[in-house]
C-alpha positions in Angstrom: 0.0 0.0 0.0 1.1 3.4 -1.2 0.2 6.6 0.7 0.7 10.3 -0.6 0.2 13.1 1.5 0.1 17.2 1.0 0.8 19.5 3.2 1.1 23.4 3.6 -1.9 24.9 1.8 -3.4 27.6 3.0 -5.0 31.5 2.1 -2.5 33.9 0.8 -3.1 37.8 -0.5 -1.6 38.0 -4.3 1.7 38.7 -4.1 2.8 36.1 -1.6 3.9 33.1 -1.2 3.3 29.1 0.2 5.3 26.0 0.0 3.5 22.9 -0.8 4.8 19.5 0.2 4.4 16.1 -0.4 5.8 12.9 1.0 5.1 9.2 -0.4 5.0 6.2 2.0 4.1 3.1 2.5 5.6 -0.2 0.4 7.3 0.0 -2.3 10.8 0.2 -3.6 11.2 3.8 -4.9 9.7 6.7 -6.4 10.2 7.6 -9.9 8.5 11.3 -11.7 6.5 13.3 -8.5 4.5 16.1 -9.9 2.2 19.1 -8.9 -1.4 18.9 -10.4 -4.6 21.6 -9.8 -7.6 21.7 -10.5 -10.2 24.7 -10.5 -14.0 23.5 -10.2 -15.6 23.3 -13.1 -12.5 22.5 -15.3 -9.8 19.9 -16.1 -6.8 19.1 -13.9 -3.6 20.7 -15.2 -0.4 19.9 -14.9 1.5 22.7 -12.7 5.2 20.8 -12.8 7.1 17.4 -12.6 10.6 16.3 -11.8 12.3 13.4 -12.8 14.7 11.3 -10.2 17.4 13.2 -12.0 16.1 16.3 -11.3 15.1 17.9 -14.5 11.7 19.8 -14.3 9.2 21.2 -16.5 6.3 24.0 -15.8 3.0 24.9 -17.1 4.1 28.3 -18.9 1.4 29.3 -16.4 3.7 29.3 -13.5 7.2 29.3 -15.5 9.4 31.6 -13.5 6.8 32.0 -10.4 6.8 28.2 -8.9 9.9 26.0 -8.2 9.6 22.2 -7.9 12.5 20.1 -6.0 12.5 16.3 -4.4 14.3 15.0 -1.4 14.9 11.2 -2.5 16.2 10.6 0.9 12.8 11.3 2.0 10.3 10.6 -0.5 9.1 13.8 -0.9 8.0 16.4 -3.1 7.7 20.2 -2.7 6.7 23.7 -4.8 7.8 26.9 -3.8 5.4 29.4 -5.1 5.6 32.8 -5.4 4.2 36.0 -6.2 0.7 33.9 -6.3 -2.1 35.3 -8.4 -5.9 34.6 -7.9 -5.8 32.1 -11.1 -3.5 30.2 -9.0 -6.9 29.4 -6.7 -7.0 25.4 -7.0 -6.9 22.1 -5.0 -3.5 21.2 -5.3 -2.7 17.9 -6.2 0.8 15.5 -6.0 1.8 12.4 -7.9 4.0 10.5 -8.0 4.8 7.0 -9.9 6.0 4.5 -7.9 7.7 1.2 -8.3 5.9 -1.5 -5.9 7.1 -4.5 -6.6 8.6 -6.8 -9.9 9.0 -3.9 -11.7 5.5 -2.3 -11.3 4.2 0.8 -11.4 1.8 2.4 -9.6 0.8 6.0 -10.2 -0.3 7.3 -6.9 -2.3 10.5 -6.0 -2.6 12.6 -3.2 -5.9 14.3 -1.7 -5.3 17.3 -2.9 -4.6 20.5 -0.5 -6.7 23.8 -1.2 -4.3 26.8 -2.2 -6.3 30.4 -2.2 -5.0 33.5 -3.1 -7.0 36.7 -3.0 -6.8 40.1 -3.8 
């Protein structure tokens, strides 16, 4: 059994800033891509940014220069720095992660989500 959980959501004016993170447990043998996910009501889930086990990333050109994505492997665990926050940026917040659980499978695994709302 795979767990993901986020952390660090919160209300923030525009202009600010929160740190999201997200840590994988349970069995398995290791985590490969974690990635940041929102989703507005009312419309589809987005991609907001991934990282490989390398390390290389990739945005939404939404949030290109504005959020940062980094992994602690010791730790299983995700984060995104985000800042100067806009009210599009309003969204449950979502982490992924794929994650090898035994022989060679995969699961890909989902947190709950954690609501992120910025206001004017």
């Amino acid at each position: 059994q795979v767990q993901v959980v986020e952390a660090g959501g919160g209300s923030v004016q525009a202009g600010g800033s929160l740190r999201l993170s997200c840590t994988v447990s349970g069995s398995f043998v290791g985590v490969d891509i974690m990635a940041w996910h929102r989703q507005v009501p009312g419309k589809q889930r987005e991609l907001v940014a991934h990282i490989t086990s390398s390390g290389n990333t990739n945005y939404a050109d939404s949030v290109k220069g504005r959020f940062t994505i980094s992994r602690d492997n010791a730790t299983y665990s995700v984060y995104l720095e985000m800042n100067s926050l806009q009210p599009e940026d309003t969204a449950v917040y979502y982490c992924a992660a794929n994650v090898l659980v035994v022989d060679h499978r995969v699961n890909h695994s989902w947190g709950r989500g954690t609501q992120v709302t910025v206001s004017l």
